[in-house]
C-alpha positions in Angstrom: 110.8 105.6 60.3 113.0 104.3 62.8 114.8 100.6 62.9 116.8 98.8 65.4 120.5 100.3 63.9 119.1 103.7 65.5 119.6 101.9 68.4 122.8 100.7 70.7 121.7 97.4 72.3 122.9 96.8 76.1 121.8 94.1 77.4 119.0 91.9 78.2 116.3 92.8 81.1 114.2 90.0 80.8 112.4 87.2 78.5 109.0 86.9 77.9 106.6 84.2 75.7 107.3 85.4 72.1 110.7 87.7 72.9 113.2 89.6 74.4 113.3 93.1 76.3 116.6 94.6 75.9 118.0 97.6 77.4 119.6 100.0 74.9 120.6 103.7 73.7 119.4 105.7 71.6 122.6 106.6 69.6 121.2 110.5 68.2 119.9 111.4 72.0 121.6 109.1 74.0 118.4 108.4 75.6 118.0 105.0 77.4 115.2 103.2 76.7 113.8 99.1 76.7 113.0 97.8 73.4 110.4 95.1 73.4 111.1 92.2 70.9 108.2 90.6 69.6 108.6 87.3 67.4 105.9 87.5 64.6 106.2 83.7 64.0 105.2 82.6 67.6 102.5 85.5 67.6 100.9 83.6 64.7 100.9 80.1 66.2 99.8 81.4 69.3 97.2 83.7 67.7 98.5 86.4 69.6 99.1 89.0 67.5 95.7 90.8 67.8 97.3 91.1 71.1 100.7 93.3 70.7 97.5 95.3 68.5 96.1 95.8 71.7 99.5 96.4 73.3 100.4 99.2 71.1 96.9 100.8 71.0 96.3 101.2 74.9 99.8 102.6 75.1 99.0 105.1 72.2 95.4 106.1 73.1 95.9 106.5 76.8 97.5 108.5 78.8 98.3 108.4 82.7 101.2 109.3 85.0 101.3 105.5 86.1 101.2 104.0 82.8 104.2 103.4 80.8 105.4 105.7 77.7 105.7 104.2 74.2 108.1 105.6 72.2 108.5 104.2 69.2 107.4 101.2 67.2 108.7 99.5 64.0 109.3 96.1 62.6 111.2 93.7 60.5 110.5 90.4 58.6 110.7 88.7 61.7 110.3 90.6 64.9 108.3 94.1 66.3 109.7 96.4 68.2 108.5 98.4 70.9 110.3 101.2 72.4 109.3 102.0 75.9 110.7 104.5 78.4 113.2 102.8 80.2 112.2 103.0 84.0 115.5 102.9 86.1 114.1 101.2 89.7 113.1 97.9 89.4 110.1 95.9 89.2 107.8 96.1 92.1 108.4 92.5 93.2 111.8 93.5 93.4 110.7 96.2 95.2 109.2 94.6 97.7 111.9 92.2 98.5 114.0 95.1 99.4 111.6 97.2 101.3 110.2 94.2 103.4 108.9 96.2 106.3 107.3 98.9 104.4 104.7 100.9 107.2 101.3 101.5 106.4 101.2 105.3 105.1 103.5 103.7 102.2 101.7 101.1 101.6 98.5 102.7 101.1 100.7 105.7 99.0 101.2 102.7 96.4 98.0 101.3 96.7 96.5 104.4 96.0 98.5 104.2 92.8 97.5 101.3 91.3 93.9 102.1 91.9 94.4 105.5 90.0 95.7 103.6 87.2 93.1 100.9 87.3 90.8 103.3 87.3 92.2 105.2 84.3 91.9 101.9 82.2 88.7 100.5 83.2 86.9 104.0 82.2 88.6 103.5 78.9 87.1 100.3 78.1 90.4 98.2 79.2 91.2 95.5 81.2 94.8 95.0 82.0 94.1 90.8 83.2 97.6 90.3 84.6 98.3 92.6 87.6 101.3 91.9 89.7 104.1 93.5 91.1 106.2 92.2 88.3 104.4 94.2 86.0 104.5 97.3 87.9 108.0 99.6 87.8 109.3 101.7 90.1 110.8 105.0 88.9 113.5 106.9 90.4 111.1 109.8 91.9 109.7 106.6 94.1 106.1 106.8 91.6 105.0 103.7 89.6 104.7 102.8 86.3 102.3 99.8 85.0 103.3 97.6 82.5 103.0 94.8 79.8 99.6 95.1 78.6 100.3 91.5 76.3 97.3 90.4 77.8 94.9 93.4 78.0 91.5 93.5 76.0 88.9 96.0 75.4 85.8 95.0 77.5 83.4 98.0 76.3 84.2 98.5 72.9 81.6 101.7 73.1 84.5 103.9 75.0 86.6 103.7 72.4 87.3 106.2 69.5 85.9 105.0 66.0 89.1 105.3 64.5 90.4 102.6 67.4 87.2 100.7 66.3 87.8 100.5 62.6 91.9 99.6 63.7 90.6 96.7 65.8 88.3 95.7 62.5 90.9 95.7 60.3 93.6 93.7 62.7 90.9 91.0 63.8 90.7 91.0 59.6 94.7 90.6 59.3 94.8 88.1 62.2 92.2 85.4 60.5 94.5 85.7 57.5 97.4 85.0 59.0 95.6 82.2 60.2 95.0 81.1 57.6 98.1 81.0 56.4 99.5 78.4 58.9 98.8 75.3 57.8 99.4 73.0 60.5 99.8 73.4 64.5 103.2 72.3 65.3 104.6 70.5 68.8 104.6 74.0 70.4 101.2 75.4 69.6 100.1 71.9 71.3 102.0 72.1 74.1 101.1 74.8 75.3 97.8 75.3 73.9 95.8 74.5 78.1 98.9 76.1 79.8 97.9 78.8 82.3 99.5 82.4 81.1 99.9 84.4 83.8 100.8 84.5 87.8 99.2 82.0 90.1 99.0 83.9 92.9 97.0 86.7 91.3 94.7 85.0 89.0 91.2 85.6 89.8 88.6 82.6 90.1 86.6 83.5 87.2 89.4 82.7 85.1 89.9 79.5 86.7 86.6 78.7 86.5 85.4 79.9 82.9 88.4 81.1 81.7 87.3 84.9 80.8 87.4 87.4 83.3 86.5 91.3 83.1 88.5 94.5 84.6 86.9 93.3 88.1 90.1 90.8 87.6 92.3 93.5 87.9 90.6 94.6 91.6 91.0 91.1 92.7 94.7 91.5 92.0 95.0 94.8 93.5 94.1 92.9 96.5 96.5 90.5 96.3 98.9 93.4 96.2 97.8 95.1 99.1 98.1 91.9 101.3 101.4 91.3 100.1 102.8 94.6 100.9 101.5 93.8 104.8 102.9 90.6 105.0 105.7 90.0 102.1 103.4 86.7 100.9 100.4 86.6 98.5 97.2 85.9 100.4 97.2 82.1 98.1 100.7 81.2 98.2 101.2 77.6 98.7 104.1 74.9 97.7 102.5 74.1 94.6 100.5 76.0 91.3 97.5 73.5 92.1 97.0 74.1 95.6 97.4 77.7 94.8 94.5 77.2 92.0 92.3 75.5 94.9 93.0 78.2 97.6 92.1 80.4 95.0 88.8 79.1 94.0 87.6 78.4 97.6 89.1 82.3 98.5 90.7 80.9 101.1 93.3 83.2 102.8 94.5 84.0 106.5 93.7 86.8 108.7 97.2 88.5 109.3 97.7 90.9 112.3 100.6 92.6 110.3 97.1 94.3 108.6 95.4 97.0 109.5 92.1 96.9 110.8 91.6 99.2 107.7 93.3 97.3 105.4 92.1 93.8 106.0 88.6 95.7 105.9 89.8 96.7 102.2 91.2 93.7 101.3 88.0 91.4 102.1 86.3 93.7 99.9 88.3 93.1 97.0 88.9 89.3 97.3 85.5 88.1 96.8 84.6 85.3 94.5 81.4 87.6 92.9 83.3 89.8 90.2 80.6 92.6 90.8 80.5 92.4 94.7 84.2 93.8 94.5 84.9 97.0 95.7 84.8 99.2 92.9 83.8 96.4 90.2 80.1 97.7 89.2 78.9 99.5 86.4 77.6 102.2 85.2 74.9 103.8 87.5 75.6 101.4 90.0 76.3 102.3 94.0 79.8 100.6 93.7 82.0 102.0 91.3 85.5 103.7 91.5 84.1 106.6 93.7 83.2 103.7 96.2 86.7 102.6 96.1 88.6 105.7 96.5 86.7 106.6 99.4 87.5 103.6 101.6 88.5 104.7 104.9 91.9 102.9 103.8 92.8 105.8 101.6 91.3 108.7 104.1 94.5 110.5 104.1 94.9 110.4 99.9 94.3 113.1 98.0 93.5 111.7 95.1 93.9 114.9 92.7 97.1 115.3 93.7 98.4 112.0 94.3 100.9 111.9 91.0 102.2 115.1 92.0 103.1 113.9 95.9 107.2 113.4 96.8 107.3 109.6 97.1 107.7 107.9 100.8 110.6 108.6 102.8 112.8 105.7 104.0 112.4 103.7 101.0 115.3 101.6 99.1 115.4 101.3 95.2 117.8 99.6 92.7 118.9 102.4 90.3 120.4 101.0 87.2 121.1 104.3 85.0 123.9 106.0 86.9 126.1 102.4 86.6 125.2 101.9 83.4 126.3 106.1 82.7 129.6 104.7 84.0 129.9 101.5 82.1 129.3 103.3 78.7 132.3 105.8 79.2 134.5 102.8 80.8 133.8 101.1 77.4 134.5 104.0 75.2 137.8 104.5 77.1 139.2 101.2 77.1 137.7 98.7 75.1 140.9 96.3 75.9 139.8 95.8 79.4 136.4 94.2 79.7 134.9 95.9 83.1 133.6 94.2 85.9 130.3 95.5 86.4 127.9 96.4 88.6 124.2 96.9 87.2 122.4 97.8 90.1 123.3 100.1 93.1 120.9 100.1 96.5 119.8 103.5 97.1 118.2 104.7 100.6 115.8 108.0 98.8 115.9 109.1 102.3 119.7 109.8 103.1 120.6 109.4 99.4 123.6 106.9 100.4 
């Protein structure tokens, strides 16, 4: 069983509601990796520890190219840890700030992506309910990687395995007893109990309006996503959250010529306020499913079996982390006198290699 001391701690990538995600080493392989800290105490008030369940069981049960790799996970009195594959380019919205001008056979390239890992979830009963770009990495081979599923829920129970099915039993058993154990909602449990989780711009009416929402969420997202990779703005950006909120409820967005005929075509299809009129959002034996949407004349020039296998697009610019860090590790072990000045990210062109 491993513990945190197997593990050389970096530095901090980001923060999230209930913890930290912290870059760090594996000291026996030396392999970098991000550790997910989880604060059981805040999981409990918030009653979201059914959810890091979830977390740890979509990452363990499936398995896809674009999805990220769990490694390891453990815990101590007070935390859980999740060891995830440490994905050295950036965050897509970080992405996309860099490669502003992106043209169209790269754009649909990453679109293409997302919908093979949308895809990949929804047939296993999951809906991932927060799809951005800042949960979507970018590795160094130019491919993506989705992540944070702190928010994903099984929608069809049926797909799943019965052993998943008598895990999910036994947590929803453990989570009403830690329940039960708190005996009185503090300041912050109040405070935040009506506060939206989750990105504005990407939020899906149904969840505004009844405040559930289904894997046809995730398509709405997607074409948020696609519009923004057009035009560097989400299609419901406005100055403030609540005018975002009513742009998004009337599905109110602008035509932009910086869009393909193609891809406006495939974005109107995707941002409609009927969950099962999007593109790709029926069931079962229905005439639009996921065979629907991977045949849009958007993705013509896909080939979908061997999408995960294609080099990445030419011309683009990532921020690669792990050679700096290579080079701040050995700086430390030769001199730890002189405290470095250093560089975490270096802009890379994957075309010239400069």
């Amino acid at each position: 069983m491993q513990t945190l001391n197997d593990y050389e701690i970096i530095e901090k990538l980001g923060s999230g509601s209930y913890g930290d995600v912290m870059l760090a080493k594996q000291k026996e392989s030396g392999q970098l990796v991000a550790i997910k800290t989880l604060e059981k105490r805040l999981l409990i008030k918030q009653k979201k520890q059914y959810q890091v369940f979830i977390e740890k069981e979509v990452l363990s049960q499936v398995k896809h190219a674009g999805l990220i790799n769990l490694i390891a996970s453990f815990q101590s009195s007070s935390q859980i840890y999740l060891v995830l594959e440490f994905v050295e380019g950036g965050d897509f919205g970080n992405f996309l700030k860099i490669n502003k001008n992106m043209c169209e056979q790269s754009i649909v390239f990453y679109g293409a992506e997302i919908v093979s890992i949308l895809e990949q979830l929804h047939m296993n009963g999951i809906a991932h309910r927060d799809v951005k770009p800042e949960n979507i990495m970018v590795g160094n081979n130019l491919h993506i990687k989705m992540i944070d599923f702190g928010t994903a829920n099984f929608f069809d129970e049926s797909r799943l395995d019965e052993s998943v099915k008598e895990k999910l039993r036994e947590q929803r058993e453990i989570s009403k007893q830690d329940e039960r154990l708190m005996d009185e909602i503090d300041e912050y449990q109040q405070k935040h109990k009506a506060t939206f989780v989750g990105t504005a711009e990407y939020v899906s009416p149904e969840l505004l309006e009844d405040d559930t929402c289904g894997p046809q969420a995730d398509l709405w997202a997607l074409g948020c996503i696609i519009y923004k990779m057009f035009t560097g703005t989400s299609p419901f950006s406005d100055t403030t959250e609540y005018l975002v909120f009513q742009r998004v409820r009337a599905c109110k967005y602008e035509k932009s010529n910086k869009i393909s005929q193609d891809g406006m075509d495939l974005i109107n299809k995707l941002l409609v306020r009927d969950p099962l009129s999007r593109l790709g959002g029926g069931f079962g034996n229905s005439k639009n499913t996921y065979k629907e949407l991977k045949s849009h004349s958007f993705f013509k020039e896909i080939n979908w079996d061997q999408l995960w296998n294609m080099k990445g697009p030419d011309g683009i610019q990532i921020n690669l982390k792990k050679q700096n860090l290579t080079q701040e590790l050995q700086f430390k072990r030769q001199s730890s006198a002189i405290k470095p000045e250093v560089v975490l990210t270096g802009l890379v062109n994957k075309k010239t290699g400069q």
